[in-house]
C-alpha positions as CSV (number, residue, x, y, z in Angstrom):
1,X,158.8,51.0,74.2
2,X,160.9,53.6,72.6
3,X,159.1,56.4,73.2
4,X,158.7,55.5,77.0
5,X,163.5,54.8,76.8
6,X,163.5,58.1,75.3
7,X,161.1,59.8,77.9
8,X,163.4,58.6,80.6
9,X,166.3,59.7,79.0
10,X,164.9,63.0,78.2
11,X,163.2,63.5,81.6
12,X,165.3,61.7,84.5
13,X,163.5,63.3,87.1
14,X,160.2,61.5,86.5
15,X,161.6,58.7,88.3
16,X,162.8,60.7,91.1
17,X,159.9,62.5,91.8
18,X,157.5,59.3,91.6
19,X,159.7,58.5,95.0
20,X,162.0,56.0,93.6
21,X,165.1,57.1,95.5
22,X,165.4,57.1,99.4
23,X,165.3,60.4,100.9
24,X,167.5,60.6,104.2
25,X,166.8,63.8,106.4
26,X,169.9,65.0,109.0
27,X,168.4,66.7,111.4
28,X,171.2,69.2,113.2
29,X,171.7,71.7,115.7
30,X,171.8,74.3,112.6
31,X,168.9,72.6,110.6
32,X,168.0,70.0,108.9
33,X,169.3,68.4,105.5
34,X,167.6,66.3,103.1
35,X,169.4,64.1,100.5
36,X,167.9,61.7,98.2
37,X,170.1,58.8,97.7
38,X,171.3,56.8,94.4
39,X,170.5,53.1,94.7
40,X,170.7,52.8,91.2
41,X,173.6,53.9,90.1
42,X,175.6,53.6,93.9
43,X,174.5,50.4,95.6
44,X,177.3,49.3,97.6
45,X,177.2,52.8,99.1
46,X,173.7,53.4,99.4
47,X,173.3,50.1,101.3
48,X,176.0,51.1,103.6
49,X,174.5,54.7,104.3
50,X,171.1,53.0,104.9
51,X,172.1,50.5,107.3
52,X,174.0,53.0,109.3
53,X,170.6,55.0,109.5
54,X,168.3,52.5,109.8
55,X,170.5,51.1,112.7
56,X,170.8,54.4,114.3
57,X,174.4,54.3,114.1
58,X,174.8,58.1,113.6
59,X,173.3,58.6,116.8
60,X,176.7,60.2,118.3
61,X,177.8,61.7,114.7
62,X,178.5,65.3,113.4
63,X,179.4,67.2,111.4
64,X,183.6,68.1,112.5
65,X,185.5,69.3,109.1
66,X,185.1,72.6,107.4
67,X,187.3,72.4,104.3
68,X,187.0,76.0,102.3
69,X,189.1,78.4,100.2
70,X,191.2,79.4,103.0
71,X,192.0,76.7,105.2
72,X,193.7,74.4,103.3
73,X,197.2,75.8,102.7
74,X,199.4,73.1,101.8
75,X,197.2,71.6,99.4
76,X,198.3,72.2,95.6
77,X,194.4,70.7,94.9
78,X,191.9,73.0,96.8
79,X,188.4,71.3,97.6
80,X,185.4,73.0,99.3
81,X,183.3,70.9,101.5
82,X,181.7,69.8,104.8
83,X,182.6,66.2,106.8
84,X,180.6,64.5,109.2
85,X,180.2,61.0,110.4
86,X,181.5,59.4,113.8
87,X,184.4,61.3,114.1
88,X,186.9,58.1,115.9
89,X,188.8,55.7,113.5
90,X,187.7,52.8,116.0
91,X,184.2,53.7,116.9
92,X,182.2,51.1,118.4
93,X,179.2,52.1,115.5
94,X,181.3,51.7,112.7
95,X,180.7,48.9,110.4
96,X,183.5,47.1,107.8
97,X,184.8,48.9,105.1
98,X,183.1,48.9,101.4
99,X,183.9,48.6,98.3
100,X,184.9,51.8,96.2
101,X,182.2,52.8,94.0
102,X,184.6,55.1,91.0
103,X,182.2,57.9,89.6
104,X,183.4,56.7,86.8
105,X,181.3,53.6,87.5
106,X,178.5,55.8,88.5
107,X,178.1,58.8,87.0
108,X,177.4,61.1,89.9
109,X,180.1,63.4,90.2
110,X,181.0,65.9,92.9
111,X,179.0,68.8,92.0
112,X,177.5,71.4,94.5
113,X,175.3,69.8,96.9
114,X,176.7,65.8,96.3
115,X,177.3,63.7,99.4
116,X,180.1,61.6,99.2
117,X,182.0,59.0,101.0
118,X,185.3,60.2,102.6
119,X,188.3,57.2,102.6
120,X,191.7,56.8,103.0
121,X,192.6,53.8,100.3
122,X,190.1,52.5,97.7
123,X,187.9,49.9,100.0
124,X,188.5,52.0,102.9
125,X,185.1,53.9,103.6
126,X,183.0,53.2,106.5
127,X,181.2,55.8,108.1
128,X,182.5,59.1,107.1
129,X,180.8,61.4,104.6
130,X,181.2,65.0,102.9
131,X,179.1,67.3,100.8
132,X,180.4,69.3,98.6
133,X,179.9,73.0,98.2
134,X,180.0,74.2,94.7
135,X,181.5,72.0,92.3
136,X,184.4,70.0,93.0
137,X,185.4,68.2,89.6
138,X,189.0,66.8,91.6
139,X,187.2,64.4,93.6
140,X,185.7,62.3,91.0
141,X,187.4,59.6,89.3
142,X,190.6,60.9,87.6
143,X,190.6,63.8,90.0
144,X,193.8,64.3,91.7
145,X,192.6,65.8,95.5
146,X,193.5,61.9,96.6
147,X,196.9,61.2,94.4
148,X,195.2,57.2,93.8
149,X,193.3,59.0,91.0
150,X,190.0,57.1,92.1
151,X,188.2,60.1,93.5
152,X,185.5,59.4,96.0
153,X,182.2,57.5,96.1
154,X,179.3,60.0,95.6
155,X,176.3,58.8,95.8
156,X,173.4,61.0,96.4
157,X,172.8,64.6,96.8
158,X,171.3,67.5,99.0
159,X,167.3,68.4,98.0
160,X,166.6,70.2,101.0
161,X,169.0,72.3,103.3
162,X,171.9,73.3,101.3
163,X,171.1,76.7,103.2
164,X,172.4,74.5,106.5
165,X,175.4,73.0,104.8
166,X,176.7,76.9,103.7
167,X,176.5,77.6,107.6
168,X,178.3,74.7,108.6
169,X,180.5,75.5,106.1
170,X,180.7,78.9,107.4
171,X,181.2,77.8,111.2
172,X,183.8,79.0,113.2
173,X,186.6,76.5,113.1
174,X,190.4,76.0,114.3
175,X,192.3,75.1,111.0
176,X,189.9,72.7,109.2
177,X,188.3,71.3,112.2
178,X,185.1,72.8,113.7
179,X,185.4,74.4,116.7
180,X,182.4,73.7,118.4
181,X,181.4,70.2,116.2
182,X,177.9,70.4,115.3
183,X,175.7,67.3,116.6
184,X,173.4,65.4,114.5
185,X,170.2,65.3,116.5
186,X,168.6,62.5,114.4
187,X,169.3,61.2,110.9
188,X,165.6,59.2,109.3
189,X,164.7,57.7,106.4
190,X,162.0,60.3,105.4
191,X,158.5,58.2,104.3
């Protein structure tokens, strides 16, 4: 039994590429991105992500925030990353808020390719998201982009399309917001 703990430790990945882990493809008018979500280690958010797919919830989302090096002028922090999600505060799609998942209580931080949940207060998340573009260490727990301290609740990451994210990233945009938004044209659970 301690040769099979110590495999796992040694080689995480088994477990992912046996298909443990839901893989959730977002297909878009730029291309498609593939993320394989955290159940394990994220479940309140994971759960939430899901049912928004599964209940085809996205169908109206995009992506509608560009945050990059240059755009972001009055923040002391700087963060570089993509937002999408349904876009209105009082969407008819959006569920009830969930509980704040700390990377501290996960372990996934905020490194290049991470999705993430975007909030206002702990407990405030619903439907919006972000991935991050290169590292981004001051959205994880402790962090001080949001001045709570609590970071944000990552809780998967990009395996397939992080060429799509760096052109959304890249898209013409007025200030921080993209200028046009780019539409989802389906978001799955991939088989």
């Amino acid at each position: 039994m301690k040769r099979i703990i110590l495999f796992l430790t040694l080689f995480p990945f088994v477990l992912t590429c046996a298909g443990k882990n839901p893989r959730v493809v977002i297909r878009t008018e730029l291309g498609d991105i593939t993320v394989e979500l955290y159940p394990d280690k994220a479940p309140v958010t994971v759960a939430n992500f899901l049912k928004y797919v599964k209940e085809k919830r996205f169908k109206e989302a995009t992506f509608y925030r560009t945050v990059t090096a240059d755009n972001q002028p009055d923040n002391e922090i700087k963060i570089e990353v993509v937002q999408g999600g349904l876009y209105e505060d009082q969407h008819p799609d959006m569920l009830p808020p969930i509980k704040h998942e700390t990377t501290k209580e996960t372990g996934v931080l905020h490194k290049n390719g991470v999705i993430s949940m975007a909030r206002n207060e702990p407990g405030t998340a619903t439907s919006e998201f972000f991935i991050c573009v290169g590292k981004q260490p001051s959205l994880d727990y402790g962090g001080m982009r949001n001045p709570d301290g609590q970071g944000f609740a990552a809780f998967g990451k990009v395996v397939a399309g992080m060429d799509v994210v760096c052109k959304i990233h890249r898209s013409p945009a007025e200030g921080q917001w993209l200028k046009p938004r780019i539409r989802f044209l389906s978001v799955e659970v991939l088989e």
